[in-house]
C-alpha positions in Angstrom: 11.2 -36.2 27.0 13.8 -38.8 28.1 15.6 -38.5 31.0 18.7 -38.6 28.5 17.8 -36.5 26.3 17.0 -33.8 29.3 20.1 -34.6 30.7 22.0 -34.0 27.1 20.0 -30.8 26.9 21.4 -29.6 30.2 24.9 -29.6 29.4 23.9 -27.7 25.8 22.9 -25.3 27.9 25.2 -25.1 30.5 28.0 -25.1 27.8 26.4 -22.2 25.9 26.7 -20.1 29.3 30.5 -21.1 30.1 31.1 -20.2 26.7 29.7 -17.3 26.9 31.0 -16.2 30.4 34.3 -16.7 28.4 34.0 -14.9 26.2 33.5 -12.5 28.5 36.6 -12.6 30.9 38.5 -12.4 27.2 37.1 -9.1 26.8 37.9 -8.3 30.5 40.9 -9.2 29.7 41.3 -6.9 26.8 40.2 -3.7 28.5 42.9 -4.6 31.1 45.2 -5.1 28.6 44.4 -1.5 26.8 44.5 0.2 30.3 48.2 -1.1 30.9 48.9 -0.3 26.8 47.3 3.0 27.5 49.4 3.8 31.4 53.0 2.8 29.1 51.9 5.2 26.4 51.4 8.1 29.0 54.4 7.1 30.7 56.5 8.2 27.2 54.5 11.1 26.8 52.8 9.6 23.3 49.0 11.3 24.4 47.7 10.3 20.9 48.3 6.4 21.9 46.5 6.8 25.1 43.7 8.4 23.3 43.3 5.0 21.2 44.1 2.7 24.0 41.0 4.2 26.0 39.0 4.3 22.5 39.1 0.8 22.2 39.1 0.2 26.1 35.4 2.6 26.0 34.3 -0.1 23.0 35.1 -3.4 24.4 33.9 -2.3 27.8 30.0 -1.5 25.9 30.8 -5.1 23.9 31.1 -6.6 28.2 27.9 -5.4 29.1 26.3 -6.5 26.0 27.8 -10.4 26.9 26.6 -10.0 30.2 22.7 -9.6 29.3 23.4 -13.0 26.7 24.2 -14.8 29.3 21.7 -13.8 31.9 19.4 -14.3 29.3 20.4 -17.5 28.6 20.6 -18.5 32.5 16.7 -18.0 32.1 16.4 -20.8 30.0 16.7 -24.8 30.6 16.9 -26.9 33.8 20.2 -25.8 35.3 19.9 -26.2 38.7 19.4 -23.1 40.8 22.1 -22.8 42.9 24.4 -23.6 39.7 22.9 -20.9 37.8 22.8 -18.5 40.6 26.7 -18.8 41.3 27.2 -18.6 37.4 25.4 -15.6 37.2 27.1 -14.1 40.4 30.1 -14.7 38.0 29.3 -12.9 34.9 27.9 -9.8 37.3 31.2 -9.6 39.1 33.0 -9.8 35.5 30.8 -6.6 34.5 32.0 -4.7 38.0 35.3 -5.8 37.3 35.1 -4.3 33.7 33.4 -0.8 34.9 36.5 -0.6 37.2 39.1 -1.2 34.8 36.6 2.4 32.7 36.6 4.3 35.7 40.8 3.9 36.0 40.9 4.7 31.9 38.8 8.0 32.5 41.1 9.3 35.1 44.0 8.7 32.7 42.4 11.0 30.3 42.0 13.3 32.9 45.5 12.5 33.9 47.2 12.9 30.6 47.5 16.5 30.9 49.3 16.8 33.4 52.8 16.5 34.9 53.2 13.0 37.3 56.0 12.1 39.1 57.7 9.0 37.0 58.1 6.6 40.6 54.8 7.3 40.9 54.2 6.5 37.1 56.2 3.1 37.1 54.6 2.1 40.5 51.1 2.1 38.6 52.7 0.8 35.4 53.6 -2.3 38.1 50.1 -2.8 39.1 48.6 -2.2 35.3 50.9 -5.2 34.5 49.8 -6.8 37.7 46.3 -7.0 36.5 46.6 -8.5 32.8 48.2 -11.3 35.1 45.5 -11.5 37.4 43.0 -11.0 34.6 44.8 -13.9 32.4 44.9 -16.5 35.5 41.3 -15.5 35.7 40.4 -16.7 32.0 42.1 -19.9 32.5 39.9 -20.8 35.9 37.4 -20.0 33.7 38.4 -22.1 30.8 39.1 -25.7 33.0 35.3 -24.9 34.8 33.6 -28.1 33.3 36.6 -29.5 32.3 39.1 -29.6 35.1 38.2 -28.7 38.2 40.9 -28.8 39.9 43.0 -27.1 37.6 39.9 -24.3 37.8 41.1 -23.7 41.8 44.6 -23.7 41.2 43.9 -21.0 38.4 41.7 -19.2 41.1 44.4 -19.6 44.0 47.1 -17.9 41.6 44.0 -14.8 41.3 44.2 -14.1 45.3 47.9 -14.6 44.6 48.8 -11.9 42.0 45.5 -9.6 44.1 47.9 -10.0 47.4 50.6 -8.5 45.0 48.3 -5.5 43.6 47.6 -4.8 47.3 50.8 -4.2 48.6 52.1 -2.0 45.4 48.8 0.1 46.1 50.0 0.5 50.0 53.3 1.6 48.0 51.3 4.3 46.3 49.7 5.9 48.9 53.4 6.5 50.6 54.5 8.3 47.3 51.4 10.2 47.5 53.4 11.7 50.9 56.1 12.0 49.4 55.2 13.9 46.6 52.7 16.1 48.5 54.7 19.5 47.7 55.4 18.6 44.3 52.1 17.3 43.2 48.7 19.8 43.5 45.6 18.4 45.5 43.9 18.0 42.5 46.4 15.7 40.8 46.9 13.5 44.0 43.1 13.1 44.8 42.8 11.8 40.9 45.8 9.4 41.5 44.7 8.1 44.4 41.2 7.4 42.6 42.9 6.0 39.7 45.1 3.6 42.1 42.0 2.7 44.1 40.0 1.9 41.1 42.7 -0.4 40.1 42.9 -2.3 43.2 39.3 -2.6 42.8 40.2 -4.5 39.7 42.4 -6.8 41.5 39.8 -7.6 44.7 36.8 -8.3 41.6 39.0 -10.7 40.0 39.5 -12.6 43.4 35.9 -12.4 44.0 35.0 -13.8 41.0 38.1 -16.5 41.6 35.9 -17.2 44.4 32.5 -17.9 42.7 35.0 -20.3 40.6 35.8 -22.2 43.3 31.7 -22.9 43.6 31.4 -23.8 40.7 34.3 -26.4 40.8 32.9 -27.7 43.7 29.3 -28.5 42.2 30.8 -29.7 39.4 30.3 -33.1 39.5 27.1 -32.9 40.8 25.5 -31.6 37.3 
């Protein structure tokens, strides 16, 4: 085989991945999305819409997992180079974590969603739901300029840790009206809030991780 026709075969494959990968992040992106749709619903009190919000949160999050074995699948095949694939990979396994956060925070909401929570705490976590679509979308777009526009992918991935510092603080917030509440709120409820918060944040600090294997990528880019 040429060393042309190798080298046109490369980027096939590496194309097939990036693809891939984002087609991942959109789904991340949607089960973020459906997490905040699902924390405004509970905030009105309309229990049947946060029942489909997580419904379709539960399917997109299998539909994740699914894209995640395609692409490590597809890492296995070709000549990418090894660190190149290894950092891509590290990619799509943190976009997986990421996703199992964002179903962990859903399943406290339907534990949640019978019971009475204090509305600042309510808009404080409606502020960091909203927090994440942001984080999530700035994400995608790193992801989209990798191979096109590298440095375009790191601004993307600086606004990530940007909109994570934001997440972090709010979170801090939380944990204050956590005190505050104390004799209003049960134990039980204020354990599973503070769950729900953390797995959020958790959210946030996987998208800035993953921002992070971006700016690998970006770096070797010209190099392939």
């Amino acid at each position: 085989m040429s060393r042309m026709l190798l080298g046109w075969f490369e980027k096939r494959r590496k194309s097939i991945t990036l693809h891939l990968a984002q087609d991942q992040i959109t789904k991340a992106i949607d089960t973020v999305t459906e997490l905040d749709n699902a924390l405004t619903a509970f905030s009105k009190g309309k229990k049947k819409e946060v029942e489909k919000c997580l419904k379709r949160l539960f399917s997109e999050e299998v539909e994740i997992d699914n894209l995640r074995k395609k692409v490590l699948e597809e890492l296995t095949k070709g000549d990418l180079p090894p660190k190149y694939r290894e950092d891509l990979k590290g990619l799509v396994e943190h976009l997986d974590i990421m996703a199992d956060y964002v179903k962990d925070s859903a399943r406290c909401i339907q534990i949640l969603l019978e019971t009475k929570i204090p509305a600042e705490i309510l808009d404080l976590c409606a502020q960091i739901s909203t927090a994440l679509v942001d984080c999530a979308s700035a994400l995608q777009s790193s992801i989209e300029m990798l191979g096109i526009n590298s440095s375009q992918a790191m601004e993307f991935a600086d606004k990530v840790d940007e909109i994570e510092e934001r997440v972090d603080e709010a979170y801090l917030q939380t944990k204050l009206l956590f005190i505050k509440y104390t004799k209003e709120v049960d134990c039980a409820t204020l354990i599973l809030l503070r769950d729900f918060t953390e797995f959020m944040e958790r959210v946030a600090d996987k998208c800035a991780d993953t921002a992070e294997y971006i700016r690998v990528l970006s770096v070797g880019e010209e190099k392939i």
